[in-house]
One Martini backbone bead per residue (centre of mass of N, CA, C, O) as a GRO file, in nm:
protein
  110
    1UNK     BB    1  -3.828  -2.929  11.711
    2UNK     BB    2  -4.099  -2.743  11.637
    3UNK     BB    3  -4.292  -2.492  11.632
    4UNK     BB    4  -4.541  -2.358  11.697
    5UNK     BB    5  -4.762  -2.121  11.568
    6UNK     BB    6  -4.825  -1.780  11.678
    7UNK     BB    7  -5.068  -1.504  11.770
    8UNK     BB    8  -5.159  -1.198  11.861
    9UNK     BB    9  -5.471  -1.096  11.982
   10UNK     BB   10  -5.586  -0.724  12.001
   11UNK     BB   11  -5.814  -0.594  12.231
   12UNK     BB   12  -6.105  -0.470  12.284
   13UNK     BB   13  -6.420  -0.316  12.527
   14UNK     BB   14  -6.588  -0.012  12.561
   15UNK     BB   15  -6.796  -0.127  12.781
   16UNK     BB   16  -6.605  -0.236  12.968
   17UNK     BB   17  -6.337   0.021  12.974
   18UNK     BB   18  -6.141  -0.044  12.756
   19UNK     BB   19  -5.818   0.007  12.659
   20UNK     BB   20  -5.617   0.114  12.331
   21UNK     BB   21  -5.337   0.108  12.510
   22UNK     BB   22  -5.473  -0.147  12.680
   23UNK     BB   23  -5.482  -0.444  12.509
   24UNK     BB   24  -5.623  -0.717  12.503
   25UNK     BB   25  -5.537  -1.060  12.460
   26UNK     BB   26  -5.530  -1.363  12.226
   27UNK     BB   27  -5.423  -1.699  12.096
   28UNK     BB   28  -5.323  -1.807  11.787
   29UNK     BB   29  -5.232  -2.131  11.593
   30UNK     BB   30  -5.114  -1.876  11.387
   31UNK     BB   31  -5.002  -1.689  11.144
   32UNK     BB   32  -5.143  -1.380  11.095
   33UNK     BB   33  -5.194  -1.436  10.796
   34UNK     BB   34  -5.396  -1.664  10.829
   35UNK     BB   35  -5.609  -1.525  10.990
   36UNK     BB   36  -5.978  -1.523  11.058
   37UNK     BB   37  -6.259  -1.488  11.124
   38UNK     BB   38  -6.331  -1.788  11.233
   39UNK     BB   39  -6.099  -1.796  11.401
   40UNK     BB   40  -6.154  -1.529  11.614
   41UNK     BB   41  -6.451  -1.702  11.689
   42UNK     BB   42  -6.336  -1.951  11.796
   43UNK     BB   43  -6.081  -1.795  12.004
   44UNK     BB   44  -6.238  -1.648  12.166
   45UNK     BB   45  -6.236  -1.610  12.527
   46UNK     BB   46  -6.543  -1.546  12.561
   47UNK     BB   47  -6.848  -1.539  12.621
   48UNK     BB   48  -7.068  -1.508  12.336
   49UNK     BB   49  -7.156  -1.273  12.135
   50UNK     BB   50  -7.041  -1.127  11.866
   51UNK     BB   51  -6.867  -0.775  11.735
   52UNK     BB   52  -6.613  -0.756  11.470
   53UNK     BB   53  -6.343  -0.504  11.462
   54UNK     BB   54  -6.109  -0.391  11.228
   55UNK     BB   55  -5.803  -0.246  11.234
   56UNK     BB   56  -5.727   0.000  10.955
   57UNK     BB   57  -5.583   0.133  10.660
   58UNK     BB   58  -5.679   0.429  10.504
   59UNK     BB   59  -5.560   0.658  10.340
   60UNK     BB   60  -5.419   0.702  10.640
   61UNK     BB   61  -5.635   0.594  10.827
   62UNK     BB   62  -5.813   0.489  11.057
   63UNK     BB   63  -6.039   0.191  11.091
   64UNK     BB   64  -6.345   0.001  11.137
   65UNK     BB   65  -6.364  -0.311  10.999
   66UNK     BB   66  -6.618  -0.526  10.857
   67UNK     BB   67  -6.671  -0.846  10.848
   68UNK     BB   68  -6.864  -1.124  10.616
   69UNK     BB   69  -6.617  -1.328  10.537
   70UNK     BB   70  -6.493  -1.578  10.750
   71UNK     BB   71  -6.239  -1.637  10.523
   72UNK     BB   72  -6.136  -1.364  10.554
   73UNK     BB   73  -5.836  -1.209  10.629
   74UNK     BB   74  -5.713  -1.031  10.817
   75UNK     BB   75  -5.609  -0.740  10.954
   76UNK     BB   76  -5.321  -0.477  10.995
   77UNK     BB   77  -5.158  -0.324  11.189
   78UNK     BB   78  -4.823  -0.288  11.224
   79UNK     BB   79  -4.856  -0.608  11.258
   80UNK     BB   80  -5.122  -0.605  11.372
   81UNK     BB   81  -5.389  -0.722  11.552
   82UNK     BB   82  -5.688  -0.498  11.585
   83UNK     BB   83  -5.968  -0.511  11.822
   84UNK     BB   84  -6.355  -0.407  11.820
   85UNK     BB   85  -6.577  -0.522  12.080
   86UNK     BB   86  -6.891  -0.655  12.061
   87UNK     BB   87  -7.211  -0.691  12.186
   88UNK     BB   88  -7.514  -0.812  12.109
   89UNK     BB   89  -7.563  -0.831  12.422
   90UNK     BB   90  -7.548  -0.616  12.691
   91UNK     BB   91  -7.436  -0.696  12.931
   92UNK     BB   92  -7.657  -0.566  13.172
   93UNK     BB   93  -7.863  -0.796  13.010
   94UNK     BB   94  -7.832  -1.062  13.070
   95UNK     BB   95  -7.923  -1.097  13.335
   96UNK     BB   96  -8.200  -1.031  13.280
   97UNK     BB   97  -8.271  -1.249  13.071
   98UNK     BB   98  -8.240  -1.452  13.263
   99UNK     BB   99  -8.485  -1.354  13.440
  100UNK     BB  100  -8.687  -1.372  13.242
  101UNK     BB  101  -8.711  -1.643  13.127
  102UNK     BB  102  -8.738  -1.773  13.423
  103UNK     BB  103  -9.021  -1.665  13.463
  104UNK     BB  104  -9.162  -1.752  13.227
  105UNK     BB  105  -9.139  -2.063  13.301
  106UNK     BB  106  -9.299  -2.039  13.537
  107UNK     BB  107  -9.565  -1.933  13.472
  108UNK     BB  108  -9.613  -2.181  13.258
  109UNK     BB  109  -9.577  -2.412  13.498
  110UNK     BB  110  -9.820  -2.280  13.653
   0.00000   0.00000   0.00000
């Protein structure tokens, strides 16, 4: 019996406060090699939009490089994937978004 394979992708969100030395991870059941930017949006764990910025090498420096093609391969620093994410919508505003909606609605059905 073969194992499936899988590899853990290592993110943070810093408006969580969350700390890129010590960052949340979580699996996709796919080699390192293949996984996608589409693959990394289907299986993050968060609920909500966000925006995936990959860590990557370029002339020796780190870089958070911003994926455009869906289908193309992220990249890995030192065999790692490794994400910075950002809320398309800002936590602090959600709960605010859904009480402004929800008066809305009362509002119009008034």
């Amino acid at each position: 019996m073969s194992e499936k394979p899988f590899s853990l992708v290592y993110y943070y969100i810093p408006e969580d406060r969350d700390d890129l030395t010590m960052p949340n991870a979580f699996a996709v059941s796919k080699l390192a090699e293949e996984i996608t930017l589409a693959d990394i949006e289907q299986t993050f764990p968060l609920q909500g939009e966000y925006i995936f910025r990959f860590k990557y090498k370029y002339n020796g420096a780190s870089v958070w490089l911003d994926l455009a093609n869906r289908k193309c391969k992220v990249p890995k620093v030192d065999g790692r994937i490794i994400l910075k994410v950002t809320r398309k919508v800002p936590k602090y505003l959600e709960s605010s978004v859904a009480e402004v909606s929800t008066a809305n609605i009362d509002n119009f059905l008034s």
